[in-house]
N, CA, C and O atoms as CSV, one atom per row, in Angstrom:
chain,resi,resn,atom,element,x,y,z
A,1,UNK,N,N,1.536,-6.195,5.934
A,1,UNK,CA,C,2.444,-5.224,5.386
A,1,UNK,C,C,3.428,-4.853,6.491
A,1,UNK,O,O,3.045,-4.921,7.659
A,2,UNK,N,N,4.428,-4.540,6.257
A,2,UNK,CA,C,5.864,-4.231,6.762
A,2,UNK,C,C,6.138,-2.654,6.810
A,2,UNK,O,O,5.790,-1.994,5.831
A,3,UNK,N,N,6.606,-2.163,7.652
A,3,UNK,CA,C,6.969,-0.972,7.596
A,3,UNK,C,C,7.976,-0.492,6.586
A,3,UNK,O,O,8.716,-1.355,6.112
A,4,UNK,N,N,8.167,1.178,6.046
A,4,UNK,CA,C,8.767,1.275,4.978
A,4,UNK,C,C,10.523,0.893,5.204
A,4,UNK,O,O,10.864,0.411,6.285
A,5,UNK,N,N,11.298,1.083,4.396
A,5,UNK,CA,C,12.496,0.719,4.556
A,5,UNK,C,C,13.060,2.198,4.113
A,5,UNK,O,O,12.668,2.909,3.188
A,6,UNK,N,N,14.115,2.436,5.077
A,6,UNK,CA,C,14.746,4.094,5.185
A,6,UNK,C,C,15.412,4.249,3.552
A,6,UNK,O,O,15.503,3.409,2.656
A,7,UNK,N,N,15.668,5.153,3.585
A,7,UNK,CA,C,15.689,6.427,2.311
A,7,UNK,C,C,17.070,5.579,1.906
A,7,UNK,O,O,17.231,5.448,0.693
A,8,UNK,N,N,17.987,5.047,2.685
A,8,UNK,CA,C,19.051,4.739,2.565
A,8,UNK,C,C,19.412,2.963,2.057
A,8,UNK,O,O,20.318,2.412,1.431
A,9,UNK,N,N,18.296,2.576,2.651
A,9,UNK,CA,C,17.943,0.983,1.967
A,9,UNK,C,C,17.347,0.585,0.981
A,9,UNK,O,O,17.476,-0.450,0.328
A,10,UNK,N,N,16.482,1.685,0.849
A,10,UNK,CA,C,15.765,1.263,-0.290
A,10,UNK,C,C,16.634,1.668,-1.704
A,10,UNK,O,O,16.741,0.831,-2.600
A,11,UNK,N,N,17.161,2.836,-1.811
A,11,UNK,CA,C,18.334,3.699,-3.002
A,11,UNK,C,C,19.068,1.852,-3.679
A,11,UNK,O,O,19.274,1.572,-4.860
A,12,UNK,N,N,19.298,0.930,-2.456
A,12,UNK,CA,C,20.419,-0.201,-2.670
A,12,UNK,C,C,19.443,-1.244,-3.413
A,12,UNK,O,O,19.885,-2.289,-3.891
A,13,UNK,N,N,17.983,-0.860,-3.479
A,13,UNK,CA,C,17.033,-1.974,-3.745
A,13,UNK,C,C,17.104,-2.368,-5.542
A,13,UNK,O,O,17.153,-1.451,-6.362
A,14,UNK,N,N,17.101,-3.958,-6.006
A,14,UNK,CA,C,16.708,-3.880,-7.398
A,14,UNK,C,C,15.937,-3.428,-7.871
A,14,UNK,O,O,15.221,-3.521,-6.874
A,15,UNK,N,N,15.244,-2.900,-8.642
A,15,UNK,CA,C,13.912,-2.945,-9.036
A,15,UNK,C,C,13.571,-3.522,-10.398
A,15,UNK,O,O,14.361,-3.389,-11.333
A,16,UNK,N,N,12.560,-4.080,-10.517
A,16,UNK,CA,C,12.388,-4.759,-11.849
A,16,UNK,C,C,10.614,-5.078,-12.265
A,16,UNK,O,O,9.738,-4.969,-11.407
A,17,UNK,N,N,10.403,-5.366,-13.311
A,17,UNK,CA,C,9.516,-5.311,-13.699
A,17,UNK,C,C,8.849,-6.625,-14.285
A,17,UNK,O,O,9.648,-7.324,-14.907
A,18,UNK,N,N,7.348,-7.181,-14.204
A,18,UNK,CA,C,7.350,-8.424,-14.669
A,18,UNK,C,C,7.843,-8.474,-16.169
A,18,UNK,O,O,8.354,-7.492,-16.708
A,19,UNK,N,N,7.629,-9.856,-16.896
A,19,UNK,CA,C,7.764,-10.316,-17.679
A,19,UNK,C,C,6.570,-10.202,-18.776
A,19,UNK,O,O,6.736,-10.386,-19.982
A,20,UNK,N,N,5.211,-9.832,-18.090
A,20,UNK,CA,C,4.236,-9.827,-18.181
A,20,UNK,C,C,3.490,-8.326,-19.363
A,20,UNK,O,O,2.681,-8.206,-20.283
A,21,UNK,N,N,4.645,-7.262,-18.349
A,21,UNK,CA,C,4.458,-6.093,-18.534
A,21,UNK,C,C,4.337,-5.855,-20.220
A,21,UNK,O,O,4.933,-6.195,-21.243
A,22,UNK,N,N,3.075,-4.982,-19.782
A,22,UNK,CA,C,3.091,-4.267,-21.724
A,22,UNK,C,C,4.055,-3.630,-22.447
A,22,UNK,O,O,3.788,-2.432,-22.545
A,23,UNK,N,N,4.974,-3.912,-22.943
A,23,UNK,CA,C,6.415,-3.541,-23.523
A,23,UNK,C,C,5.743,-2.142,-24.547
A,23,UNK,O,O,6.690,-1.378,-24.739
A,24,UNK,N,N,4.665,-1.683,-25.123
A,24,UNK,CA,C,4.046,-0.937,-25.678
A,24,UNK,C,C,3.981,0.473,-24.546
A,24,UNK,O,O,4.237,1.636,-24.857
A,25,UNK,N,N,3.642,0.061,-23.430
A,25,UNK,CA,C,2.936,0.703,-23.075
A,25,UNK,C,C,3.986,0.685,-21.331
A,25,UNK,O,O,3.222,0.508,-20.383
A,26,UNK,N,N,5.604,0.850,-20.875
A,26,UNK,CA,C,6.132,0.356,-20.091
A,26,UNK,C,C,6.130,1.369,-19.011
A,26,UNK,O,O,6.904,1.303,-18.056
A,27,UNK,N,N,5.068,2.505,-19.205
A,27,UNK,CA,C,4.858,3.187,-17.368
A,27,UNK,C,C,3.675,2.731,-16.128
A,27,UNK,O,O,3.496,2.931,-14.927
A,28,UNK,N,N,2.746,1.684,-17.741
A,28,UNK,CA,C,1.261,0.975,-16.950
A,28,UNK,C,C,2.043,0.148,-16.204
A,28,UNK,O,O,2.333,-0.822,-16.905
A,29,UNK,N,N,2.653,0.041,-14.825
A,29,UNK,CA,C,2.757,-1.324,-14.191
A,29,UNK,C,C,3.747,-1.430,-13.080
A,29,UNK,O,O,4.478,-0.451,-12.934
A,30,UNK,N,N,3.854,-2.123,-12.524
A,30,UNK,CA,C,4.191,-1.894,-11.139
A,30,UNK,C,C,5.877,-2.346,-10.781
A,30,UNK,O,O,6.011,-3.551,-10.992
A,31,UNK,N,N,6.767,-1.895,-10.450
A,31,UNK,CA,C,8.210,-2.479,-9.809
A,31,UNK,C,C,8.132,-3.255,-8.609
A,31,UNK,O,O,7.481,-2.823,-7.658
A,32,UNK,N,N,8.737,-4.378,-8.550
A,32,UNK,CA,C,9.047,-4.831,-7.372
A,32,UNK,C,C,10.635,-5.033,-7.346
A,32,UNK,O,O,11.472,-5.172,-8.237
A,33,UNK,N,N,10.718,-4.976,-5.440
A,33,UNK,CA,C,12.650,-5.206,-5.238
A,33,UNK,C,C,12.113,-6.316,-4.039
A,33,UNK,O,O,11.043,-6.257,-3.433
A,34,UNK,N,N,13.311,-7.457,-3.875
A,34,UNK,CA,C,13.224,-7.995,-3.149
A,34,UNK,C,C,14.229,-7.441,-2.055
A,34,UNK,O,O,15.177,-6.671,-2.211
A,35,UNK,N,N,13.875,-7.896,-1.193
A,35,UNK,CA,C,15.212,-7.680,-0.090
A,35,UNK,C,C,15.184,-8.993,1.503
A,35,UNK,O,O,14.114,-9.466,1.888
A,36,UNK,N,N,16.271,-9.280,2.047
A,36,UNK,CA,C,15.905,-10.382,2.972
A,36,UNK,C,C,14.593,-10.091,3.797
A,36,UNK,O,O,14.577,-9.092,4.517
A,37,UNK,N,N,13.524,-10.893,3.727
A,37,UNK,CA,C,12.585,-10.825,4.540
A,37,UNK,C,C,11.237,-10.237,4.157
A,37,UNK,O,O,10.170,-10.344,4.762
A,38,UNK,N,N,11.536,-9.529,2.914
A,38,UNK,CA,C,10.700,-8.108,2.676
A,38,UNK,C,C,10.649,-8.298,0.965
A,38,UNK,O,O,11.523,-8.596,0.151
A,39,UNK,N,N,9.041,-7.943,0.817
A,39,UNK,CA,C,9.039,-7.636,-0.828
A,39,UNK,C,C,8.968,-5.881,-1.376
A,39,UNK,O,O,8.381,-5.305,-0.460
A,40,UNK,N,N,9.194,-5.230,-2.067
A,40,UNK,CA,C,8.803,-4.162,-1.958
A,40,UNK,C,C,8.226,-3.556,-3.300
A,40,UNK,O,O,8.705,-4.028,-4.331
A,41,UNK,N,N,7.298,-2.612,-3.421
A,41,UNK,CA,C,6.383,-2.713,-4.845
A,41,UNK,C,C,6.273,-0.806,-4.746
A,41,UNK,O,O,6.107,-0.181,-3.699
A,42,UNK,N,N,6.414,-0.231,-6.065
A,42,UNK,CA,C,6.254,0.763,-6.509
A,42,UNK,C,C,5.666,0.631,-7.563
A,42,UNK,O,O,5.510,-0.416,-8.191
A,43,UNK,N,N,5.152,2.112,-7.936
A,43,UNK,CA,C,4.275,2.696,-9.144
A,43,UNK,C,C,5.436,3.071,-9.813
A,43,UNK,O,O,6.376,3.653,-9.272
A,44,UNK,N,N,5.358,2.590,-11.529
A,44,UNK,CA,C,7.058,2.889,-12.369
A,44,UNK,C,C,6.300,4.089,-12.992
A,44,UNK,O,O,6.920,4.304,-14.033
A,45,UNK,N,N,5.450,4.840,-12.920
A,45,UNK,CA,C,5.117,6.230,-12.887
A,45,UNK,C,C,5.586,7.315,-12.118
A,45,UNK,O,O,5.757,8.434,-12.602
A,46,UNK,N,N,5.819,7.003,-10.830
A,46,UNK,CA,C,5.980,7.786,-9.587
A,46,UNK,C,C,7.681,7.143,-8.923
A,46,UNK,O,O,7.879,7.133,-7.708
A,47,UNK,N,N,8.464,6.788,-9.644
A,47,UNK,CA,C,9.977,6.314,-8.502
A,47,UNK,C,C,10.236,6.489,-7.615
A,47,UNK,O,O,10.656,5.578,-6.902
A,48,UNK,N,N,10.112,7.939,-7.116
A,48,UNK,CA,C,10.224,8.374,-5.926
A,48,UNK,C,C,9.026,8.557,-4.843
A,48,UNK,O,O,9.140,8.870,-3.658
A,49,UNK,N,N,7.838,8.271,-5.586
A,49,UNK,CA,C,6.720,7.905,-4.475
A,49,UNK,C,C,6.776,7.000,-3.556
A,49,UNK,O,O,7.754,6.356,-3.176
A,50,UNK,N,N,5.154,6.948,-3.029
A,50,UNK,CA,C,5.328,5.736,-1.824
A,50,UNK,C,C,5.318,4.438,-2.347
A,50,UNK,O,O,5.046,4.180,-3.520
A,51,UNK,N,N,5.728,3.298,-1.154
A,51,UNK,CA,C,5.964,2.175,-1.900
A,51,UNK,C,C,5.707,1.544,-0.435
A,51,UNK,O,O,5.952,1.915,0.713
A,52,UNK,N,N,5.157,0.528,-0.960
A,52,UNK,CA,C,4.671,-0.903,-0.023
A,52,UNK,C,C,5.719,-1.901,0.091
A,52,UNK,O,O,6.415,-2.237,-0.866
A,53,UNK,N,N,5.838,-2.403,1.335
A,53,UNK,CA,C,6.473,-2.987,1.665
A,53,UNK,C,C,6.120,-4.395,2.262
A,53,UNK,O,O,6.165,-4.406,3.492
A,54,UNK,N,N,5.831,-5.400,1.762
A,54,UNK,CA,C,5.317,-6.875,2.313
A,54,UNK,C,C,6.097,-8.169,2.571
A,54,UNK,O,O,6.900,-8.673,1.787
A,55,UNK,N,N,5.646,-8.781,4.151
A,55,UNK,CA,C,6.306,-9.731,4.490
A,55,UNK,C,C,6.489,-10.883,3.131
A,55,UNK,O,O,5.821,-10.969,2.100
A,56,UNK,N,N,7.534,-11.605,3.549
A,56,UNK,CA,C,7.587,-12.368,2.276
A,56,UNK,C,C,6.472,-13.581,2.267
A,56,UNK,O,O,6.201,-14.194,1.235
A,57,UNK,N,N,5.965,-13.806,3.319
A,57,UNK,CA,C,5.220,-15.130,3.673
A,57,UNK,C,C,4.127,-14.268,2.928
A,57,UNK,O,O,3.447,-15.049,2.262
A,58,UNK,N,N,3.709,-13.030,2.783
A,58,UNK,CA,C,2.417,-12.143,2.533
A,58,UNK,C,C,2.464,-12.433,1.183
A,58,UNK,O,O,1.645,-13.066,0.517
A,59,UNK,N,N,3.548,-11.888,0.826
A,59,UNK,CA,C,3.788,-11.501,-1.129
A,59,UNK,C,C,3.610,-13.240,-1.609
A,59,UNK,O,O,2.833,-13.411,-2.548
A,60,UNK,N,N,4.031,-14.037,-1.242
A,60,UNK,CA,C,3.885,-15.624,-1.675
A,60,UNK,C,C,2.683,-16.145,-1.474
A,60,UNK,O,O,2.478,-17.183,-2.103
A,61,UNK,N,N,1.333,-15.543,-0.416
A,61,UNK,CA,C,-0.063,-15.585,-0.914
A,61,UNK,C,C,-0.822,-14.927,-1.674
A,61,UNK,O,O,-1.958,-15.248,-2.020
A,62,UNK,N,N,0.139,-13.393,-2.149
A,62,UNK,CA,C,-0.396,-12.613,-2.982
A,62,UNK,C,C,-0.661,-13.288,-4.397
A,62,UNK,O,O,-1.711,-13.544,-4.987
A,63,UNK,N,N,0.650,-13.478,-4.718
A,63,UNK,CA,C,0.960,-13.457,-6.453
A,63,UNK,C,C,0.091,-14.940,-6.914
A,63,UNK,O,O,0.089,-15.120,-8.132
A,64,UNK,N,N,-0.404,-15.666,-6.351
A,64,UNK,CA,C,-1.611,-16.515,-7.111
A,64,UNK,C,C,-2.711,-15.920,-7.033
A,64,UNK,O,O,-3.558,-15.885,-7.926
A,65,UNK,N,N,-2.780,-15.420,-5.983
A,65,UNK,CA,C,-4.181,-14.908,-5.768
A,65,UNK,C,C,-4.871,-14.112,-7.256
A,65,UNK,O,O,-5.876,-14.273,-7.949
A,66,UNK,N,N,-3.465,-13.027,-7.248
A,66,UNK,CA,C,-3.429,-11.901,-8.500
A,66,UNK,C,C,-3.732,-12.495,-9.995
A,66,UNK,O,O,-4.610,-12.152,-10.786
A,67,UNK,N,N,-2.766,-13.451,-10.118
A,67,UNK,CA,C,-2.022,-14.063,-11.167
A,67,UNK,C,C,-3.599,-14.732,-11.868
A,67,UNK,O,O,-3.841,-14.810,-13.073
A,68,UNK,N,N,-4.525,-15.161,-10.734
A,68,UNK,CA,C,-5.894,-15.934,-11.108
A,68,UNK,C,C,-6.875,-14.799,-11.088
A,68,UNK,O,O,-8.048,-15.078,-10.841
A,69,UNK,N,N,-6.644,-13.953,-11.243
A,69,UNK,CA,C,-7.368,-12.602,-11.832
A,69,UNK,C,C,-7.516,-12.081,-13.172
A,69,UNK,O,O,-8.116,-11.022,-13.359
């Protein structure tokens, strides 16, 4: 994990949601923004909460790992 990205970088971040997500049900589930170098993941409950920040080499061993869950 990566340290957070200032108040001022992150405001510029996409955020988006899988494809996956329960369209019924669209606060269960998580945002991610990409940015050079960096993945970044929030709770779409909480926007302005904390949020994780992962190397990209990290997030590209994550999402199979998950995905086979």
């Amino acid at each position: 994990m990566i340290s957070e990205t200032s108040a001022g970088e992150a405001s510029r971040l996409e955020w988006f949601k899988s494809s996956y997500s329960d369209s019924s049900n669209s606060n269960e589930c998580v945002e991610v923004a990409t940015a050079p170098g960096a993945v970044h993941v929030r709770d779409s409950k909480n926007l302005p909460g904390p949020r994780l920040s992962f190397a990209a080499g990290a997030w590209a061993g994550f999402v199979p790992y998950a995905s086979g869950r």
